[in-house]
N, C-alpha and C positions, 0 to 999 in steps of 0.2 A: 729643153733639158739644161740649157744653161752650161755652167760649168761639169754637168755632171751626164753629157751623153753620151756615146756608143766607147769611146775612147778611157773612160772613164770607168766603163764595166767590165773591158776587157781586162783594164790594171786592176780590177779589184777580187777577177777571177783570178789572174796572178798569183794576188795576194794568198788567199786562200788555197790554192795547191801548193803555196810554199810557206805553208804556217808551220814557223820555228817549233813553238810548241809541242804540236801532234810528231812532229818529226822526228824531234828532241828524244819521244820517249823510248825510240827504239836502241839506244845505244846509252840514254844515263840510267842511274839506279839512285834510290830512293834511299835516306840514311840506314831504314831498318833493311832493305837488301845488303847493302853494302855488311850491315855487323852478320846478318845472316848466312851470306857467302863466306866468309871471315872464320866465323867459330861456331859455325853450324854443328853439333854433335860432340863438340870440344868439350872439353871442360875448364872455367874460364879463371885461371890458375894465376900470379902474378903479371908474368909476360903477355897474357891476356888482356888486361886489365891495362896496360899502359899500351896496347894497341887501338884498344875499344877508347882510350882518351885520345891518342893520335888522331880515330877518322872522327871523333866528335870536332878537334880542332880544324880538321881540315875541310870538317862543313863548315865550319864561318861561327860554333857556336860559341868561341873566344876560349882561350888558353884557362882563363879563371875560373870561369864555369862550370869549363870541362873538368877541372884539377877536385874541384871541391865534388863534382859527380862521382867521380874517380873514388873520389877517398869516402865519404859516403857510401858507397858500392862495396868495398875492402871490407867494410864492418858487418853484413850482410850476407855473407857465405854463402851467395848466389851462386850456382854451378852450372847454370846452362843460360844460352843466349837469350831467348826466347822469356824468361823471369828477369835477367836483365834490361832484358828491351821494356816490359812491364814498371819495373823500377824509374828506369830514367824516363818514362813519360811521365808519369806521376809526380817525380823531383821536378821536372823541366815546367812544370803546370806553374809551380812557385816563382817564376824567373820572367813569368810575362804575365802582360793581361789584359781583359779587353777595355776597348774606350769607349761612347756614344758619343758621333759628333753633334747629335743634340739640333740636326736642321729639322726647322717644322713648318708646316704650310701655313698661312695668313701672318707671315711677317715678312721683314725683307731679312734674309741672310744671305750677306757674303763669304764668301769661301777667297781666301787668295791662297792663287796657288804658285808653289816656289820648287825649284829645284835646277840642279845644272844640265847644260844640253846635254842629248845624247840617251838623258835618261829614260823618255818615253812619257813627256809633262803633257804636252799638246793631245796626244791620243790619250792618255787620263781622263784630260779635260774632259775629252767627248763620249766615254765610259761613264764618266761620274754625269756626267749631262742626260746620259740616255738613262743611267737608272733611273734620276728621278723624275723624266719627264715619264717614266712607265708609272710612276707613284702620283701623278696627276702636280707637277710641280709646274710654275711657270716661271721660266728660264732664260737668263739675259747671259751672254758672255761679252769680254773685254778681252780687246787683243791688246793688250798690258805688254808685250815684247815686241817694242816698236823698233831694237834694233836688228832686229834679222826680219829682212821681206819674207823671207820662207814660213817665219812664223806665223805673223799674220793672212798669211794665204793660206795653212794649211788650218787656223781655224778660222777661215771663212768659208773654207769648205765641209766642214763637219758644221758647221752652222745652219750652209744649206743643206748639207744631207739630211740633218736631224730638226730643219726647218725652225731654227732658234734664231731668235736676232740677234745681231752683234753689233757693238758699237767697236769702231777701229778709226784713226786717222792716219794721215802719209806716214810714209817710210820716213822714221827718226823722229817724229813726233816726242813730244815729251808723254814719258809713260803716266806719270801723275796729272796730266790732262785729260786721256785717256779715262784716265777710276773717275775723274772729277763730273765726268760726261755721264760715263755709264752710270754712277749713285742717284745722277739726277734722273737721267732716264729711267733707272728700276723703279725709284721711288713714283713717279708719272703713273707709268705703267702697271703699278701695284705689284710688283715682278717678285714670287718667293723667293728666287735662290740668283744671284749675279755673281758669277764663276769668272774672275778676273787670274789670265795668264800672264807672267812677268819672265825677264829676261833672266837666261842663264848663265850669263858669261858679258862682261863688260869687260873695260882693259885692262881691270886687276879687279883682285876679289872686292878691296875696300869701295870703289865706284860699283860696283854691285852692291853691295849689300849697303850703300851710300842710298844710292836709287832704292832701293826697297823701304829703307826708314822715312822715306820723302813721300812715297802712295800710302804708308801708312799711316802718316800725318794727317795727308790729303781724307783718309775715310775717318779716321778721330772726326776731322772737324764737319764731315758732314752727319753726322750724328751719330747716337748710338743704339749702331745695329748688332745683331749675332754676328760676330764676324770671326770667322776661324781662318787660320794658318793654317794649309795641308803642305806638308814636303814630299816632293814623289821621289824614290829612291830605285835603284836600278835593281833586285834582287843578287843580281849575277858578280857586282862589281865588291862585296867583303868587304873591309875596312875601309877600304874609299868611301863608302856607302855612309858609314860610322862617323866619319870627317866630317861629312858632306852635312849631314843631324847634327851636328855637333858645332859646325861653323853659322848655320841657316840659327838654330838655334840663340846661341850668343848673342846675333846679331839681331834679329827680331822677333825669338822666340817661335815656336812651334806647339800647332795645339796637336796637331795628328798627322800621320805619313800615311802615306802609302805607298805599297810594293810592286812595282812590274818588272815582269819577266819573268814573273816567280813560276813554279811548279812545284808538285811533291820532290821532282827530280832534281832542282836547284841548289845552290847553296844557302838557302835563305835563312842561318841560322843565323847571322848579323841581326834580328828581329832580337833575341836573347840578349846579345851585347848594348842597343839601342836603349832597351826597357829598363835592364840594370842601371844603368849606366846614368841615362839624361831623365830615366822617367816620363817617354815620350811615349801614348798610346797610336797604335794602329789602327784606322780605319777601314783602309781597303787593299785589296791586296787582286792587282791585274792579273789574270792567270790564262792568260794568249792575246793574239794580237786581233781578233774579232771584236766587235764593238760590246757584245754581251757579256763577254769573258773579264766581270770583274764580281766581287764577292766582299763582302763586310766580313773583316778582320773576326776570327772565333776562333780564340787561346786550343780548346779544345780541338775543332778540325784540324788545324793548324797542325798541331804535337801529330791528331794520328796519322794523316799523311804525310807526313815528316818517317815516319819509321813505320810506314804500311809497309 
């Protein structure tokens, strides 16, 4: 059993009767409860109407958004909630959209994947891993965060759960050795998809995002492959969220995010502010912390459980 025997099923029983998510939805509410609780039967008269903008801001869908929903809504002589709920899904459709990351089998695609601790980069990793080994993909990962040990052990063990090689060296390695290893080895091994993790946090942002511009020299000069930027973003965390897209970006660009922690329940209207804003599509979006529990970004599902 390796790393993975008796000690190892008991933590992952754990796991599973303490999933945040299922738990989560006994006490949050979903934007369209929230306006339906609100002004259920009402009729939605001025003071309405800069309430119904108040909880759209306090989902994360951004002040500006909300303002022009707002006033748009005003010209419309909607008088119940329920036709305005209809309205702002329809409006909010214009404010996002979808993206195709565009991975296909018989080439080699890299994916690097970027984002600060804490956000849930590592279990992504092994999310987006397991989709497309269920799509017959064959799957190389790099322990690209050679400055935290925890990193690298905890994708060496979804490695061996989901039985993926991994290339890793010592603790403090240089991370651009590291990609330099693993390009060589995908390419070897014929490998579709080489799913390289990098570090969240170095001693200031600029050697972060220093370190990042340096692995992606490192893949420049080993040829050119499909190579996508994905940024994982924490759902939960709002405009930190928005920063965080927006600093990753500058610095070496962003082809597509993804969201974890997210639920209908969440605040995950920061997706709105993101799209506007950088132009940056979505790809996937974590929705629990089970290995299955991840889904391809769709504008449409998204809006309706957002105000189911």
């Amino acid at each position: 059993m390796g790393l993975f025997g008796k000690k190892e099923n008991k933590n992952e029983e754990k796991e599973k009767e303490k999933d945040f998510y299922e738990k989560s939805k006994n006490f949050k509410e979903t934007l369209g409860q929230k306006l339906r609780k609100l002004f259920g039967g009402k009729t939605l008269d001025t003071n309405a109407l800069e309430q119904i903008e108040e909880t759209l801001i306090t989902a994360d869908i951004g002040p500006a958004i909300s303002y022009d929903l707002i006033e748009k809504l005003r010209t419309k002589n909607i008088g119940n909630i329920e036709d305005a709920i209809i309205y702002l899904k329809n409006e909010l459709k214009n404010y996002i959209f979808d993206g195709d990351i565009g991975i296909e089998k018989g080439q080699l695609n890299v994916l690097l994947v970027l984002g600060v601790n804490g956000v849930g980069k590592t279990t992504s990793i092994a999310k987006i891993s397991n989709y497309y080994l269920q799509k017959g993909f064959k799957i190389l990962l790099a322990a690209g965060d050679t400055f935290r040990a925890a990193a690298v052990e905890q994708l060496t063990k979804w490695s061996q759960r989901l039985d993926i090689p991994i290339i890793r060296q010592h603790d403090g390695a240089d991370p651009a050795s590291v990609v330099f290893d693993a390009i060589d080895s995908a390419k070897a091994k014929g490998v579709d998809l080489l799913i390289i993790d990098t570090a969240g946090r170095l001693h200031t942002k600029v050697n972060l995002m220093d370190e990042l511009r340096k692995i992606e020299k490192i893949i420049k000069s080993k040829g050119d492959f499909n190579k996508k930027n994905l940024l994982v973003i924490d759902g939960t965390t709002g405009q930190n969220a928005f920063i965080q897209a927006e600093s990753f970006n500058n610095a070496v660009g962003i082809n597509g995010i993804m969201i974890t922690k997210y639920d209908a329940l969440s605040k995950g209207g920061i997706v709105f502010t993101i799209q506007k804003k950088l132009k940056i599509p979505f790809y996937f979006i974590g929705t629990g912390e089970k290995i299955e529990n991840i889904e391809e970004f769709n504008k449409d599902s998204f809006i309706e459980k957002i105000f189911s």
